[in-house]
C-alpha positions in Angstrom: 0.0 0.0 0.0 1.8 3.4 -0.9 3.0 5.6 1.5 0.5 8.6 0.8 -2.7 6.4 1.0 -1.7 5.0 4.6 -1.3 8.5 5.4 -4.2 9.4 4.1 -6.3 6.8 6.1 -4.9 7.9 9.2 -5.7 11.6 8.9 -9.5 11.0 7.7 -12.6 11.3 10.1 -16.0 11.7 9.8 -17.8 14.8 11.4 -21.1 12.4 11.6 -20.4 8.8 10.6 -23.9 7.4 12.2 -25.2 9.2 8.9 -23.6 6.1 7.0 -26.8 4.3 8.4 -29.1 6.2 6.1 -27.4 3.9 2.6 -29.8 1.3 2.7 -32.6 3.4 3.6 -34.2 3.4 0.0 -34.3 -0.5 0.1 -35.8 -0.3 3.2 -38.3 1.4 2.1 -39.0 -0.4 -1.4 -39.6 -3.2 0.7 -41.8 -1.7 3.5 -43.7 0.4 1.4 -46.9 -0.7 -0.7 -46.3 -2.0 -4.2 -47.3 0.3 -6.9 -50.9 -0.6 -8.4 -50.9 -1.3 -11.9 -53.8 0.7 -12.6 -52.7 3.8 -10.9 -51.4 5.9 -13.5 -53.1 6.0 -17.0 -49.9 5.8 -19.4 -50.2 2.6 -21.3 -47.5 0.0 -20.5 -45.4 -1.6 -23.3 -43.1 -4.7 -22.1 -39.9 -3.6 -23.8 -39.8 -7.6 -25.9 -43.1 -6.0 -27.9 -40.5 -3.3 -29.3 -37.2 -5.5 -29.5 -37.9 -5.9 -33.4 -37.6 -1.8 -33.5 -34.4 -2.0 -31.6 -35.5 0.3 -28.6 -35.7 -2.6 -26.5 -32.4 -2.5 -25.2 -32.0 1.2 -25.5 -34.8 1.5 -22.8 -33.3 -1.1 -20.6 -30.1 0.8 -21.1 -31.5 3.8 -20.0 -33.8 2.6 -17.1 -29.8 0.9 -15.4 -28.2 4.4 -16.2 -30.9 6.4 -14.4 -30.7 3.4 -11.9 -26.8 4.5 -11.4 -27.8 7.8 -11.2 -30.1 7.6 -9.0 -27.9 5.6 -6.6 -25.0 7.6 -6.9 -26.5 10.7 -6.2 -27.9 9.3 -2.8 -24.4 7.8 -1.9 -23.1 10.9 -2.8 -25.6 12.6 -0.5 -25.1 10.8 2.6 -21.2 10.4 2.2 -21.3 14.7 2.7 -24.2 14.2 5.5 -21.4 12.4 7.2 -19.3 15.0 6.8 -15.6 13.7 5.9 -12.4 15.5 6.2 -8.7 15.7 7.0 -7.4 16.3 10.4 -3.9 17.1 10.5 -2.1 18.5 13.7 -0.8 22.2 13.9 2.2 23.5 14.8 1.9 23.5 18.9 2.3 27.3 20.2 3.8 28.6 23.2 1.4 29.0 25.9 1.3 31.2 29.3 -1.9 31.0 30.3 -1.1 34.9 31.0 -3.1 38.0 29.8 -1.1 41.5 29.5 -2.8 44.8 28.3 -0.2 47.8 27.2 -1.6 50.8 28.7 -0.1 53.6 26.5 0.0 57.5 27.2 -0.7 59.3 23.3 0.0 62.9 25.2 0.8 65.6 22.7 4.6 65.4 25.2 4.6 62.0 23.0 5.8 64.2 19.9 9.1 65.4 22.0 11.8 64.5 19.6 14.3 63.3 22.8 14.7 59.7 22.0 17.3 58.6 19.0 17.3 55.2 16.5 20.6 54.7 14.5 21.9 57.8 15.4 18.7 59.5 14.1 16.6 61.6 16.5 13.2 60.7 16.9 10.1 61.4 18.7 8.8 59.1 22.3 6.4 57.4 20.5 8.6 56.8 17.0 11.0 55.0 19.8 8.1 53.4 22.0 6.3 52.0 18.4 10.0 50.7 17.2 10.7 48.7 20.9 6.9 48.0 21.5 6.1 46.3 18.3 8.8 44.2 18.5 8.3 43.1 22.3 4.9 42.1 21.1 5.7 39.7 18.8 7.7 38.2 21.1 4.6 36.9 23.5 3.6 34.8 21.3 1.1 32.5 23.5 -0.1 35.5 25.9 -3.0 37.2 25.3 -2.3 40.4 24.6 -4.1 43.4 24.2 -3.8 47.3 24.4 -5.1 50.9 25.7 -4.1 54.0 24.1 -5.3 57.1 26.6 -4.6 61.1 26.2 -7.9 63.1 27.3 -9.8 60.1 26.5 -9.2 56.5 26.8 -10.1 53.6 24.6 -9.2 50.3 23.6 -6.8 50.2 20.4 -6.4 45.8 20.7 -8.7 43.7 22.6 -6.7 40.9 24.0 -6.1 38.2 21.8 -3.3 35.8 21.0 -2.9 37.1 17.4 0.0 39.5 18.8 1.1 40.7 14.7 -2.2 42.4 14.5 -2.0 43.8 18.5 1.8 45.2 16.9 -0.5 46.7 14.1 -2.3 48.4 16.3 0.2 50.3 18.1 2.0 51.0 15.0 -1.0 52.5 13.7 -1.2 55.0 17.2 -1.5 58.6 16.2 -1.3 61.8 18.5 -4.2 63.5 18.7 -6.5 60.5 17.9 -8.1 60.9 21.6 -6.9 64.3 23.0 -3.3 65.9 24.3 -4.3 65.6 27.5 -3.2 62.8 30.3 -5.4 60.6 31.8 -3.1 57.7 33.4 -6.0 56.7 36.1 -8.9 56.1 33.6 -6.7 54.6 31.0 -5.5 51.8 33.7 -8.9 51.8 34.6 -10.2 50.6 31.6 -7.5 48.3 30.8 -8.4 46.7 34.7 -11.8 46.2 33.0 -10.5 44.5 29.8 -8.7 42.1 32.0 -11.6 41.0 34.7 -14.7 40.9 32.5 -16.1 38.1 34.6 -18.1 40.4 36.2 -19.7 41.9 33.3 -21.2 38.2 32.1 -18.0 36.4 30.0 -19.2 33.2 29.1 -19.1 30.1 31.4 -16.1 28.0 28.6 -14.0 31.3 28.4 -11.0 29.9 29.2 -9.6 32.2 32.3 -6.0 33.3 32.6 -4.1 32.6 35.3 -2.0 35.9 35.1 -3.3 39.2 34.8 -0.7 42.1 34.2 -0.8 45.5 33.1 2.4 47.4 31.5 1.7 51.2 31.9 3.5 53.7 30.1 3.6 57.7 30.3 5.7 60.6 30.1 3.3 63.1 31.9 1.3 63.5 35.3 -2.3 62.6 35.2 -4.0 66.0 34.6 -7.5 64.6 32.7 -9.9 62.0 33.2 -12.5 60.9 36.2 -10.5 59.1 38.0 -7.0 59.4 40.2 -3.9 56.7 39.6 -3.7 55.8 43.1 -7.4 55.0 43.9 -7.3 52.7 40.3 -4.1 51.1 41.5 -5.8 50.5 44.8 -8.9 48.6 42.7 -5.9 46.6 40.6 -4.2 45.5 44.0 -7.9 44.1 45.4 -8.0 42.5 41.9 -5.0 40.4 41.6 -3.6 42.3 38.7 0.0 43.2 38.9 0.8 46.8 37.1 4.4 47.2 35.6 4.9 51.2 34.8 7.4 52.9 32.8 8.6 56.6 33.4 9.3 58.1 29.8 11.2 60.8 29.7 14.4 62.6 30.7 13.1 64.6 33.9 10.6 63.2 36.2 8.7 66.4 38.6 11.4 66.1 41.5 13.9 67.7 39.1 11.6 69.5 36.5 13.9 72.8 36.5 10.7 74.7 36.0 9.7 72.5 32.5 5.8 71.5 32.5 5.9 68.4 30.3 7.9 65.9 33.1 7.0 62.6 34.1 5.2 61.6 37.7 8.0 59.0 38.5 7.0 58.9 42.3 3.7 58.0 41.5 4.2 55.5 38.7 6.4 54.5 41.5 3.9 53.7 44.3 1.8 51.9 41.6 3.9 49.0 41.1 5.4 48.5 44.2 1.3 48.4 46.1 0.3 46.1 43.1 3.8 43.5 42.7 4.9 45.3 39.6 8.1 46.6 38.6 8.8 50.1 37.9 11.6 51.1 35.3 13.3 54.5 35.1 13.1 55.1 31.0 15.6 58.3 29.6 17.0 57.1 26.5 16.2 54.5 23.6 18.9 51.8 25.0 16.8 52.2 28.8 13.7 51.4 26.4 15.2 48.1 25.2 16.3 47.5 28.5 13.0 47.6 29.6 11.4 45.7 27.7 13.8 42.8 27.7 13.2 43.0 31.7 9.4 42.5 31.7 10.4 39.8 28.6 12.3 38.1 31.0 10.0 38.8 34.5 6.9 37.4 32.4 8.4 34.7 31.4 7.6 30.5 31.7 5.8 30.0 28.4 5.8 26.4 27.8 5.0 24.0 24.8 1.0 23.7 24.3 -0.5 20.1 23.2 -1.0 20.5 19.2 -4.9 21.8 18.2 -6.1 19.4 15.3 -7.0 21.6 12.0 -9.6 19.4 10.1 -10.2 20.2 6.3 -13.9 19.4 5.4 -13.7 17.2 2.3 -17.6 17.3 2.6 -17.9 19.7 -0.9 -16.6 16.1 -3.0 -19.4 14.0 -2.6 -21.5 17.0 -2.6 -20.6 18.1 -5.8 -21.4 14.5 -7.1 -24.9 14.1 -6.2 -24.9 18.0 -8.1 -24.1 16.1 -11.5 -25.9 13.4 -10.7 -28.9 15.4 -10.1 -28.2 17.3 -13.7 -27.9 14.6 -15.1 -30.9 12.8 -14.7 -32.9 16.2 -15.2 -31.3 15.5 -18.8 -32.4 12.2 -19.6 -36.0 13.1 -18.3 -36.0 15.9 -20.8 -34.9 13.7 -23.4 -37.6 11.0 -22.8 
């Protein structure tokens, strides 16, 4: 037996295979239903041996087998796709954590500071956060990710999900201005908190729960918009398990402002990881960036190997297709008779 058929053999299923019981079903019936009365119908019945001398004798027993096969075939045809066959071959197995992370990133018009520097070129804090961000989320492959963008308001750029290129799309997509100048750290964590514990608001009973909530909140300003105050959300992220990495962008932080407006609030962004079990990293320049991220790489780590999910490909539209000719092609003879 060739190589290729055994493997084909042990890759095929059936979606329904207690719909093969429905083949013998016309026979079954022939036999339990009443015989057809002679005198039912009023065409006139000619035994084909009256017309052998005329030659379309054998031409009508010819065609009464063919629309037999027909007529066969398509109801094979029809319960081989019932049954639904198909193909299940294993995927490549992903990297899985079991951990959920939402980005909580400030789009503050102090985002278009040009302070930072790639390849010797000076760029803007966000050019910089986009170029280390993206690539940090492509590297939690098997997290569910998601992100928050917040300025005077706050919304949600990603939902969590585990498709991380399309996540990196979305923060490569940010644009200032999209939602305000303005800073509103406390509601953007806020609403992050509530993209990560929706089992409140009615998630479905299978969701699958993750066993590691974590927020990574970044901002080069003091809270100065929004309803509600930093301290007071990380106070409601403590109660809820959810550990809060935050990042201080920016060269000068308000102990050492030297009468600028546009520093960070490092002491608070401070007291927000430490109540909550969350690291807080000091960001000045593009290499404390990488830094950075490599950290919370390395701190949210233990991704492991995940059993292989089984991709099946429905071979159902085969046999479907069949009983689709057959069916046209008895619709032909009958014109033809």
């Amino acid at each position: 037996m060739p190589a290729w058929f055994t493997a084909f053999l042990s890759a095929f299923d059936l979606a329904a295979p207690l719909a093969l019981l429905l083949l013998p079903l016309p026979l079954v019936a022939a036999r339990l239903l009443p015989p057809e009365r002679i005198g039912s119908s009023g065409a006139l019945r000619v035994p084909a041996s009256l017309v052998a001398g005329t030659g379309r004798g054998d031409s009508v027993a010819a065609r009464g087998r063919g629309r037999a096969f027909l007529i066969w075939t398509l109801w094979a045809a029809l319960v081989a796709a019932l049954a639904g066959p198909r193909l299940v071959l294993p995927a490549t197995a992903l990297p899985a954590s079991g951990r959920e992370i939402m980005l909580v990133m400030d789009l503050s018009g102090s985002m278009e500071r040009r302070d930072f520097s790639i390849d010797g070129e000076t760029v803007t804090r966000l050019t910089a956060v986009k170029r280390v961000g993206t690539d940090f989320i492509r590297r939690r492959a098997g997290d569910r990710i998601g992100l928050v963008i917040f300025a005077n308001e706050s919304y949600v750029a990603a939902s969590p999900s585990f498709d991380t290129n399309t996540v990196a799309r979305a923060l490569d997509e940010a644009t200032i201005g999209l939602v305000g100048r303005s800073t509103g750290i406390g509601d953007g964590l806020g609403l992050a908190l509530k993209r990560l514990v929706p089992a409140t608001s009615g998630e479905a009973p299978d969701t699958p729960q993750a066993t590691s909530k974590v927020v990574v909140l970044m901002t080069d300003g003091a809270n100065n918009a929004g309803q509600t105050t930093p301290r007071d959300v990380a106070a409601l992220a403590k109660e809820l398990g959810v550990k809060v990495h935050t990042i201080a962008l920016g060269p000068r932080d308000m102990s050492n402002a030297d009468g600028e407006q546009d520093v960070v609030d490092a002491e608070t962004l401070r007291e927000i990881s430490a109540s909550t079990g969350g690291t807080f990293f000091r960001v000045k320049t593009t290499d404390d960036l990488i830094a950075m991220a490599d950290s919370i790489d390395a701190i949210e780590g233990g991704r492991a190997k995940a059993p292989p999910v089984p991709l099946r490909q429905d071979l159902w539209p085969w046999p479907a297709g069949l009983a689709l000719l057959c069916a046209a092609g008895l619709l032909a003879a009958r014109r033809k008779a």
